[in-house]
C-alpha positions as CSV (number, residue, x, y, z in Angstrom):
1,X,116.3,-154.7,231.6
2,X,120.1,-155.7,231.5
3,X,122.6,-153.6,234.3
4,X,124.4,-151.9,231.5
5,X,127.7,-153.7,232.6
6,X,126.1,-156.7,231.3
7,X,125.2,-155.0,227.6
8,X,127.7,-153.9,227.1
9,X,130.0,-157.3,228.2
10,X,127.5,-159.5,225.8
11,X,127.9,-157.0,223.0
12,X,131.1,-157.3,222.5
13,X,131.5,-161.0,223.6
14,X,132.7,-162.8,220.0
15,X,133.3,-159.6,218.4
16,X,137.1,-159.1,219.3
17,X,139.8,-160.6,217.9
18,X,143.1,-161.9,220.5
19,X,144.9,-158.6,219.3
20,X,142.0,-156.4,220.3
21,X,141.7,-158.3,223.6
22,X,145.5,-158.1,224.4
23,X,145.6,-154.0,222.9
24,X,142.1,-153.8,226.0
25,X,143.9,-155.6,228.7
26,X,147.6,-153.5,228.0
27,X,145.2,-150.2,227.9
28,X,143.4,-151.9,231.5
29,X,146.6,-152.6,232.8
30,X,148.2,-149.4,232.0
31,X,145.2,-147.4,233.5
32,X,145.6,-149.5,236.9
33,X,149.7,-148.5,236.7
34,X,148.1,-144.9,236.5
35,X,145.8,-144.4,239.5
36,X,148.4,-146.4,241.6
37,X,151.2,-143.9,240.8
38,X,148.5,-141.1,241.5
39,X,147.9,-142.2,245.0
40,X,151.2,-142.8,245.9
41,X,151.8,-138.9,244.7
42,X,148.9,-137.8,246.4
43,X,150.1,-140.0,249.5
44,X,153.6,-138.2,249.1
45,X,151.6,-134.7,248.5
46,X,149.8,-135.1,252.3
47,X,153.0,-135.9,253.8
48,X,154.9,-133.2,252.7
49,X,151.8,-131.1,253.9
50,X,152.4,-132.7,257.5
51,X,154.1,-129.7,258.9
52,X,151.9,-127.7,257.2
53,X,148.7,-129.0,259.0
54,X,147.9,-125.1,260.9
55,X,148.1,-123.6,257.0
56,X,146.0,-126.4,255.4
57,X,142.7,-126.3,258.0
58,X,142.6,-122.4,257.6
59,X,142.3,-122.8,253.7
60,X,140.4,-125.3,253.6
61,X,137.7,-123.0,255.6
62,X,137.3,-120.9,252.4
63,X,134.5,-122.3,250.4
64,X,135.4,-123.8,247.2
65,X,138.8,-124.5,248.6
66,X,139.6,-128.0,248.6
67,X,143.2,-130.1,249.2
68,X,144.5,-129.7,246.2
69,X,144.0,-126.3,245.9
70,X,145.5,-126.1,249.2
71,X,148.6,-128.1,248.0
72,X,149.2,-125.7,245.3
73,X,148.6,-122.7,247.2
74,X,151.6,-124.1,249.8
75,X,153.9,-124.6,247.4
């Protein structure tokens, strides 16, 4: 059986038109523009927390508690 990277690639191999390809790659390119932006907030978001380091390692010891809860909870 086919990993289903590889399906789904030769499935759609000679069934797009150059518009659909360049409308896919814009979409790709856009979603990489995305997550980059996220990490550099959620790089910004831990060093704002910095000073904040006594406050974060007591709430993160409650369970279900995780850092972004903790960010919103600081601010």
């Amino acid at each position: 059986m086919m990993p289903k990277a590889q399906q789904i690639s030769d499935s759609l191999f000679g069934t797009l038109n150059t518009h659909q390809m360049f409308l896919i790659r814009q979409s790709w390119n856009h979603i990489i523009f995305l997550e980059e932006q996220l990490e550099q907030l959620e790089k910004q978001i831990r060093e704002l927390l910095i000073p904040y380091k006594e406050h974060v390692d007591l709430l993160l010891t409650i369970p279900g508690v995780k850092e972004n809860t903790v960010a919103s909870i600081i601010a």
